[in-house]
C-alpha positions in Angstrom: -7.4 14.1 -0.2 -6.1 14.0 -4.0 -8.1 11.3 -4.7 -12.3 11.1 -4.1 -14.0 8.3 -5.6 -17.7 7.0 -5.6 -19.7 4.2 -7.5 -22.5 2.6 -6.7 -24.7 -0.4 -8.2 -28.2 -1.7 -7.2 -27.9 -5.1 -6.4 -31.4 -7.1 -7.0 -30.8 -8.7 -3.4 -31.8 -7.3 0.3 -29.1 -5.2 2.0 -29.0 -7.6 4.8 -28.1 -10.4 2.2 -25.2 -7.9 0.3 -23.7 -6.4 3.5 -23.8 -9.6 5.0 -21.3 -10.4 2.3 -19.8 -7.9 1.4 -19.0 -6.5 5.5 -17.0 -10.2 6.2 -13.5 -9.3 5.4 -13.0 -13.2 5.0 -14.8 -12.1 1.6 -12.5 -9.7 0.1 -10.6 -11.3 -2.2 -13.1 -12.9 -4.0 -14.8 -9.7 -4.6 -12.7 -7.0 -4.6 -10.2 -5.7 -7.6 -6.4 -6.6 -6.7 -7.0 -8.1 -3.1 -5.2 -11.2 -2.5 -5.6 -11.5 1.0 -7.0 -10.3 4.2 -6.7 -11.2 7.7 -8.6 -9.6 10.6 -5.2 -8.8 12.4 -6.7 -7.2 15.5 -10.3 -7.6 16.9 -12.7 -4.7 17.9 -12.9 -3.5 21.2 -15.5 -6.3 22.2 -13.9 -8.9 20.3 -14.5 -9.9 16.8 -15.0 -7.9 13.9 -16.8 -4.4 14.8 -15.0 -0.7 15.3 -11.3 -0.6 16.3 -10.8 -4.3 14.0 -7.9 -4.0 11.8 -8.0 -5.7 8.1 -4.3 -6.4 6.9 -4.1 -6.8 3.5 -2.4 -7.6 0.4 -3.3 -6.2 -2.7 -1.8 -5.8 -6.6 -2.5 -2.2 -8.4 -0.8 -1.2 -11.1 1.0 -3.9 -11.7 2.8 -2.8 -7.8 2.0 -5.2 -4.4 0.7 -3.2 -2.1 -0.1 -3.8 1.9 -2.3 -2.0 4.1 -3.6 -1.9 7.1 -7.1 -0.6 7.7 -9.1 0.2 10.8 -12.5 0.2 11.3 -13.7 3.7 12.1 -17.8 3.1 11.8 -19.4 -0.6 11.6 -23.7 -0.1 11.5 -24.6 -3.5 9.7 -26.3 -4.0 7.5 -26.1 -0.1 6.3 -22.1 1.6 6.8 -18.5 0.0 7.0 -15.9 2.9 7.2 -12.7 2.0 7.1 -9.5 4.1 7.5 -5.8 3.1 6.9 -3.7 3.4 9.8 -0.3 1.4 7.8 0.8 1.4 3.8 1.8 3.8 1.4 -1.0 6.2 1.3 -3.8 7.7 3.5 -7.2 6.1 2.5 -10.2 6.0 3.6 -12.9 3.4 2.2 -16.6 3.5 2.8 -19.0 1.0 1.5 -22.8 2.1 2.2 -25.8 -0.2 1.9 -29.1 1.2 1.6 -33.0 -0.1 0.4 -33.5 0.5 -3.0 -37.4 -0.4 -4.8 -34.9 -3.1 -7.3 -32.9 -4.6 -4.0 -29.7 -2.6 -2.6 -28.0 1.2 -3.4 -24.5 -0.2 -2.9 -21.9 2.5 -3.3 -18.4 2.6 -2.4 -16.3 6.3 -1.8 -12.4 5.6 -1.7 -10.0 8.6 -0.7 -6.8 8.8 -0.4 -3.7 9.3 -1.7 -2.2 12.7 -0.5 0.7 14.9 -1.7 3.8 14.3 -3.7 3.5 10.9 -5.9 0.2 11.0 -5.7 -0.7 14.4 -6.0 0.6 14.1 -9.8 -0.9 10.9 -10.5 -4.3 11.5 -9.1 -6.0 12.0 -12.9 -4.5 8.0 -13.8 -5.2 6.9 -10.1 -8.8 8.3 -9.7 -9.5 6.4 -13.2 -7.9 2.7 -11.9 -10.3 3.3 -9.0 -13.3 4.4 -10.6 -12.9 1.4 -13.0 -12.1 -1.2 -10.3 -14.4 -0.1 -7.6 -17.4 -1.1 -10.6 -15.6 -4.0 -11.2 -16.1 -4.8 -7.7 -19.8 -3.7 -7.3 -20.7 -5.9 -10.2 -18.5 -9.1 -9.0 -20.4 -8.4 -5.1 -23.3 -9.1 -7.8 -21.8 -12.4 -9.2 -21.1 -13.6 -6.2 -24.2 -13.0 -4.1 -26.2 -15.1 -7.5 -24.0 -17.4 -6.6 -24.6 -18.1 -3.2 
């Protein structure tokens, strides 16, 4: 993949509390960069939300709409969402990790993607939107969850 991003963020709140959150898809836009929807568009094997799901959504980057489609390839609440897209105009692959920390949570989020031509050349600009975004969201999953 031309593109392979991590960040991560202790959270001063439980992982059960922040994947809780952050795991509902019905939550996206309000914490993550660019999303302006989502809509669980197919359920999981067993129904509901769980591995197989698919997340459509819509989402602005660089100034460019973009939808996706992404399918859920692992789902181990309240520790692992792995998500992979199966429709839009890259490959990606987005994992968002939850894990006990002394302070609360080790939340970290890996996004790859992004293969070949376009991409390829852009990946120094792109792998800096996502870096800066994917804190932006770690720190408004924050927000939120003092919110609550």
């Amino acid at each position: 993949m031309t593109i392979d991003v991590s960040v991560e963020r202790v959270i001063p709140f439980p992982p059960e509390r922040v994947a809780e959150y952050a795991m509902d898809w019905r939550h996206d836009a309000e914490w993550t960069q660019g999303i302006r929807t989502a809509e669980l568009t197919r359920e999981a094997d067993g129904g509901g939300f769980g591995v197989n799901a698919e997340i459509t959504r819509t989402a602005y980057f660089l100034g460019r709409r973009i939808d996706y489609v992404l399918r859920v390839a692992a789902y181990e609440p309240p520790r692992l969402l792995d998500m992979i897209s199966v429709a839009g105009p890259m490959p990606m692959h987005v994992t968002y990790v939850f894990e006990p920390d002394a302070r609360g949570t080790r939340a970290r989020i890996r996004v790859r993607g992004g293969e070949g031509g376009f991409y390829r050349l852009a990946a120094p600009l792109l792998a800096r939107q996502v870096r800066s975004s994917l804190r932006k969201d770690l720190r408004d999953l924050e927000q939120r969850l003092i919110g609550r």
